[in-house]
C-alpha positions as a Markdown table, in Angstrom:
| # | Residue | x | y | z |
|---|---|---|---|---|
| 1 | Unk | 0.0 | 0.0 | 0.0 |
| 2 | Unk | 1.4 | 3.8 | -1.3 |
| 3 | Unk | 1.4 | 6.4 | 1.7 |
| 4 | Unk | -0.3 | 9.3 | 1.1 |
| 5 | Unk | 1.2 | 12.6 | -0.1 |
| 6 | Unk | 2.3 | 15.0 | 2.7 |
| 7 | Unk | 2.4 | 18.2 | 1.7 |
| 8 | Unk | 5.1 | 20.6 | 2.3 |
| 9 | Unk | 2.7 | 22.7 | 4.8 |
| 10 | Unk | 1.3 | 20.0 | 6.3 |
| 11 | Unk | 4.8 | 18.7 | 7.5 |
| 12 | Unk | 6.1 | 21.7 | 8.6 |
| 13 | Unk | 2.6 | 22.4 | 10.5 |
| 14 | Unk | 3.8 | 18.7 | 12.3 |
| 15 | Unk | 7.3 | 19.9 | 13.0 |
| 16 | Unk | 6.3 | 22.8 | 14.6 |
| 17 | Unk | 3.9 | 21.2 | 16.9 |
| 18 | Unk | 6.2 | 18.9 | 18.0 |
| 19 | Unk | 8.7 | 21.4 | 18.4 |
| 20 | Unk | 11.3 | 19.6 | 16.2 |
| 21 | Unk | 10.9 | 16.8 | 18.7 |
| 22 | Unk | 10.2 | 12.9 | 18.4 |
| 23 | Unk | 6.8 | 12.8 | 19.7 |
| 24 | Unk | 7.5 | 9.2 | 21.4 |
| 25 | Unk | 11.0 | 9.4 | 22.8 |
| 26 | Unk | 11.5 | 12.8 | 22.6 |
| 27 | Unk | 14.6 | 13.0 | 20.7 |
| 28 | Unk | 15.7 | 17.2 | 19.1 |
| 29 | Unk | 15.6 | 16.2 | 14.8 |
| 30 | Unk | 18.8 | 18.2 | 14.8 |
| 31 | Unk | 20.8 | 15.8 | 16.3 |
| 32 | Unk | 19.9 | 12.7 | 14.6 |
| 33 | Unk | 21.3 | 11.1 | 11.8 |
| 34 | Unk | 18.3 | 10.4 | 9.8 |
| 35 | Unk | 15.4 | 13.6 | 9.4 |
| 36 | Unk | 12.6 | 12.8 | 11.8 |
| 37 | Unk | 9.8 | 11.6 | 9.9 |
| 38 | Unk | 5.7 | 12.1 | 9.5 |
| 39 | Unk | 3.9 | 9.2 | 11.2 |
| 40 | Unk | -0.1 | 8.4 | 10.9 |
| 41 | Unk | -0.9 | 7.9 | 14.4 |
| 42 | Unk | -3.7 | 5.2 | 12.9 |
| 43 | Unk | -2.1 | 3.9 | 10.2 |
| 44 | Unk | -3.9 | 4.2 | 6.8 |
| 45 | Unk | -4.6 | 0.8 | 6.4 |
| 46 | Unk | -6.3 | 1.2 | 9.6 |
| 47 | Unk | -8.7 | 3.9 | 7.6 |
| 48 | Unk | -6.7 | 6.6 | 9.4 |
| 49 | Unk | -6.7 | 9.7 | 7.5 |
| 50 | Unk | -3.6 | 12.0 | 6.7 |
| 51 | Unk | -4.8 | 15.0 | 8.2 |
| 52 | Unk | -3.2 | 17.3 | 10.9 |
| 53 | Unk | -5.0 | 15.7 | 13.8 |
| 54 | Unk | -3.7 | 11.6 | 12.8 |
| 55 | Unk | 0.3 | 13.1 | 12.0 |
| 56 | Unk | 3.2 | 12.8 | 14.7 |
| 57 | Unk | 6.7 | 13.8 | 14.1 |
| 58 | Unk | 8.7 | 10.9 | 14.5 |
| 59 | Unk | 12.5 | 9.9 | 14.2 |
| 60 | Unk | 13.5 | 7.2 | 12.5 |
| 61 | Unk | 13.5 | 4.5 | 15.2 |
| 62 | Unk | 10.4 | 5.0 | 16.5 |
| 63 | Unk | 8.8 | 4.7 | 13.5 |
| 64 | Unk | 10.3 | 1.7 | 12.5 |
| 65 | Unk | 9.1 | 0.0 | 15.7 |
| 66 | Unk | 5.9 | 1.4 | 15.8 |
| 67 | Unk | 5.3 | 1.1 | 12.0 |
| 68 | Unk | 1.2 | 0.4 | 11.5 |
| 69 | Unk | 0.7 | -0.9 | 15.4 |
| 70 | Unk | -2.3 | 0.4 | 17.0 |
| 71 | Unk | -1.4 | -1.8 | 20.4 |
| 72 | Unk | 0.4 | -4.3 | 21.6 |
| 73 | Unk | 0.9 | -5.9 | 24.7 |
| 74 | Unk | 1.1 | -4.5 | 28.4 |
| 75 | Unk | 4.4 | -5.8 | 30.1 |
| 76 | Unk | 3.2 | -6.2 | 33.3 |
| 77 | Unk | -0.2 | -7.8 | 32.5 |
| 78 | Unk | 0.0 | -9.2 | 29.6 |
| 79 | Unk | -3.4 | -7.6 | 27.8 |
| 80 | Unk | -3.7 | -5.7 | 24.8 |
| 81 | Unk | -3.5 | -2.4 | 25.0 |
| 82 | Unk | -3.0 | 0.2 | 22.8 |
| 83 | Unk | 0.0 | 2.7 | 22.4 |
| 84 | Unk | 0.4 | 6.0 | 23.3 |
| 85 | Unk | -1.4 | 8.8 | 21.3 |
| 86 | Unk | 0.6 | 12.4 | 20.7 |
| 87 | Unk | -2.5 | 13.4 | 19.2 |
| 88 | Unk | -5.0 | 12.9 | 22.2 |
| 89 | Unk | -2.5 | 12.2 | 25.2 |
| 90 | Unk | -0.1 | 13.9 | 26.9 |
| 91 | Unk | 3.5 | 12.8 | 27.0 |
| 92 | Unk | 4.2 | 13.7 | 30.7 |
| 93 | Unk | 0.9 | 11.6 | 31.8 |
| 94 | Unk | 2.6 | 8.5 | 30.4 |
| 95 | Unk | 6.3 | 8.6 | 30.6 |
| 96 | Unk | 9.2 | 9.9 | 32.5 |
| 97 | Unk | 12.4 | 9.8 | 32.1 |
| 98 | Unk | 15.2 | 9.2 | 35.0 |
| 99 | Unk | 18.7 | 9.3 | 34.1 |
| 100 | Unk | 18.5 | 7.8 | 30.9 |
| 101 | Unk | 15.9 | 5.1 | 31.2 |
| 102 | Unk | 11.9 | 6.2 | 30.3 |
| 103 | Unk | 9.3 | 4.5 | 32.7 |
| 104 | Unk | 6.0 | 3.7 | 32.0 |
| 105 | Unk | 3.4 | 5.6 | 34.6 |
| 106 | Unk | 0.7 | 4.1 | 32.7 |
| 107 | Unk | 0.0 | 0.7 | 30.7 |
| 108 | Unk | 0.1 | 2.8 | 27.2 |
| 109 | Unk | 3.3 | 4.2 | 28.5 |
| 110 | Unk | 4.7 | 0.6 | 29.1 |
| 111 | Unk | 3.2 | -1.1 | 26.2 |
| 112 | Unk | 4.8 | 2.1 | 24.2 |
| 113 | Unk | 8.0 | 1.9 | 25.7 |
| 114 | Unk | 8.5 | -1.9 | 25.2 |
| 115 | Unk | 7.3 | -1.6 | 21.4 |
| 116 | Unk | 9.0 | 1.1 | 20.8 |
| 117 | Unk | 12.5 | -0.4 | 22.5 |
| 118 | Unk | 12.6 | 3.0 | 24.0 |
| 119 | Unk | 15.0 | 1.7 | 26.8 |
| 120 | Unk | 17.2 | -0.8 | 24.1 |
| 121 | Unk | 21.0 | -0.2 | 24.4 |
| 122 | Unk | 21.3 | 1.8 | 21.7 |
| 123 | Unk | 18.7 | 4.0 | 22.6 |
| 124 | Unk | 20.6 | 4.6 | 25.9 |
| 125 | Unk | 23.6 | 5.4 | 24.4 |
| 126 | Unk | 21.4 | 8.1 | 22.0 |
| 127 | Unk | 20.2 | 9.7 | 25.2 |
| 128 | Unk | 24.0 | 9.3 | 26.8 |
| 129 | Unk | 25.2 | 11.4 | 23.5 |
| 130 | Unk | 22.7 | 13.4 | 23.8 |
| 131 | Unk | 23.4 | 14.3 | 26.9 |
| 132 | Unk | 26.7 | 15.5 | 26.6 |
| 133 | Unk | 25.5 | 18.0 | 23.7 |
| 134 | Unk | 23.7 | 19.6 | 26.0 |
């Protein structure tokens, strides 16, 4: 299936809410290696629609992971639940972040986390370099 064209406006309009940020880990698109990237929230073959409200800024990692997942499975409990939503969810509700490792405060923050590999070694070492930029 063929993504849907983004327009120039529309991507820009995504940047800037995220404020040049990964909307999932967080990560500044100026330090990465790869440009952060345009995710549908709900993917389109989910019927989701490519309009401001179902777009996150994402960097390349997290997108990879997340790729057309709706949910997945809570760590501790083992039940579906669904990820974490930029779009209708706030950030701080779900995660925090000490030293270098994000925690889950809720089960989309865990599920997210685990899919996402938020807290995989190399995604340590990404928040290690990044904080030494700083």
């Amino acid at each position: 299936m063929s993504k849907t064209y983004i327009s120039t406006n529309l991507r820009r309009l995504v940047e800037e809410r995220a404020g040049d940020r990964c909307e999932y880990c967080l990560i500044p698109a100026g330090i990465t290696f790869f440009p952060h990237e345009v995710d549908h929230v709900i993917a389109e073959k989910h019927e989701g629609k490519t309009i401001a409200e179902n777009l996150a800024l994402t960097c390349w990692r997290c997108n990879r992971h997340k790729g057309t997942d709706l949910g997945s499975f809570n760590p501790q409990t083992g039940n579906f639940c669904f990820l974490f939503n930029p779009r209708t969810q706030k950030w701080e509700e779900h995660f925090k972040q000490e030293n270098l490792e994000m925690i889950g405060l809720t089960p989309e923050g865990r599920t997210t986390i685990r899919l996402l590999q938020l807290n995989s070694e190399a995604r340590l070492a990404e928040r290690q370099r990044l904080q030494t930029l700083r």
